[in-house]
C-alpha positions, 0 to 999 in steps of 0.5 A: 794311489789306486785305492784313492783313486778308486774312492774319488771315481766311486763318489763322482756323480753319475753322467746324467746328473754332471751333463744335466745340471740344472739352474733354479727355474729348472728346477722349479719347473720340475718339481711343477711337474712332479706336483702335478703328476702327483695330484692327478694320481691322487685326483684319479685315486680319489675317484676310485676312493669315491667308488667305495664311499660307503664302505669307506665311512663304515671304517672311518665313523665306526671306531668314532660312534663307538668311542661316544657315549651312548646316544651320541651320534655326529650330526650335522646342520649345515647342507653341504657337511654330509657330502664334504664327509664323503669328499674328504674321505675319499681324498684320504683313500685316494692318497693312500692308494697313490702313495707309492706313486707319489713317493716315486716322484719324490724321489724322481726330484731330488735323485738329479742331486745324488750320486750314483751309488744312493740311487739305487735306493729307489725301490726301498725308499719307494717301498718304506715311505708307502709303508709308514704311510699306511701305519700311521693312518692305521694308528691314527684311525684305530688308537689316537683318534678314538682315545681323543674322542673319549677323552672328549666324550668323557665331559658328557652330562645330562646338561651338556649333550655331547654331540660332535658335528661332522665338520669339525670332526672331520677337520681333527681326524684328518689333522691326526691322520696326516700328523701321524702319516708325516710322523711315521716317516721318521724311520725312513728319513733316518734310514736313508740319511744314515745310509747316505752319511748325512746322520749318524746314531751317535749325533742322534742319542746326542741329540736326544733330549732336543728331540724330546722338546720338538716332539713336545711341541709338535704334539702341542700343535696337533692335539687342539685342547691342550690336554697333557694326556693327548700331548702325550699319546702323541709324542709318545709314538714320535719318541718310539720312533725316534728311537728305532730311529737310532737303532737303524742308524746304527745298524745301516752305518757304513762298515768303514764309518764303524771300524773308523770311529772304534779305530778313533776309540782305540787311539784315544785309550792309547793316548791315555795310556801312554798320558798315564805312564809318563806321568808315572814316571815323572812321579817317580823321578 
């Protein structure tokens, strides 16, 4: 009885979490909080962001102007496009430099619901969130949206001039870039449900195939010319990720979730064993 006991205490929500339940406009009223936290850290990134406007477009326009054909240039015919450009921008800089704030009041909303032993899993999912979200604005800077706008540049003719306008470029860099920050988070998500119980890598390779088909249609979804070959340097790094995803799964899985499941193989080979000798012996009578 003392082992049971002593698992039933372990997975007993913490004090704070039984004395502060709370009710559905308690919880609406906190993640309001949260929110707001959140965009006044993102607003006060921005500013910062916007400090350094110039720099910040050399980084974004130069992988762009250099996928183009030779003569190209972005242009704009509209007054307020060029001021939007540096806008947008420095929104961009402002979120990656508040992530790690904003991630920490992810966590500040839904940690009320977890058990105190998951807790302690704050700096980690604090930590790996921030990251992600840094390699998949990397990858969408520095190999997805420049091989889109090749391939868009590609069409360019003495008759047709290819000369894209700011607005819309900018609209489709930054769908890819928060595409690809959401998608990088895949790892982190599957980390921590593993860690929790909630997944497992056997339920994920199961799952594989229904995976793929998802990926395909979110590819669908945020690449806008439907071409196969950008659907496919989309989903590509979505199925890479999905993968590690198993690996870490397999490798967080609780020691006892292990040992359980090759305890079930075990009993499972036995029983076939023993189905096999009866059926021998049956045979031989």
């Amino acid at each position: 009885m003392a082992p049971r006991l002593h698992r039933l205490a372990s997975e007993v929500p913490d004090e704070d979490t039984s004395e502060g339940k709370m009710g559905f406009l308690e919880h609406l009223d906190e993640l309001r909080t949260r929110i707001i936290r959140s965009c006044i850290a993102i607003g006060a990134g921005m500013v910062v962001a916007f400090a350094f406007y110039d720099r910040l477009a050399d980084i974004v326009l130069d992988p762009i102007i250099r996928s183009l054909p030779p003569g190209s240039a972005l242009v704009f015919i509209r007054p307020g496009e060029g001021f939007s450009f540096y806008l947008n921008i420095s929104l961009i800089g402002g979120f990656l430099l508040a992530a790690p704030f904003v991630m920490h009041q992810v966590w500040r909303f839904i940690a009320p619901g977890l058990y105190a032993n998951e807790k302690k899993f704050l700096i980690p999912f604090v930590v790996l969130t921030s990251a992600g979200s840094v390699c998949g604005a990397l990858f969408s800077q520095y190999v997805l949206f420049p091989g889109l706008m090749k391939f868009y540049g590609a069409f360019n003719s003495p008759r047709m001039k290819f000369m894209p306008g700011v607005e819309d470029t900018v609209d489709l860099y930054m769908k890819m870039m928060i595409g690809m920050i959401v998608v990088f988070q895949i790892p982190t998500i599957v980390f921590f449900l593993a860690k929790m119980r909630l997944v497992t890598a056997r339920f994920l390779w199961r799952n594989l195939k229904y995976a793929i088909l998802i990926i395909f249609i979110l590819a669908a979804v945020l690449t806008p010319d439907g071409s196969p070959w950008n659907q496919a340097v989309v989903a590509a790094p979505m199925i890479g990720l999905y993968l590690i995803s198993i690996g870490l799964a397999w490798l967080v899985a609780p020691a006892a979730q292990n040992e359980a499941s090759s305890g079930a193989d075990s009993a499972k080979l036995r029983l076939v064993f023993a189905a096999t000798v009866i059926d021998q012996a049956r045979r031989r009578r």
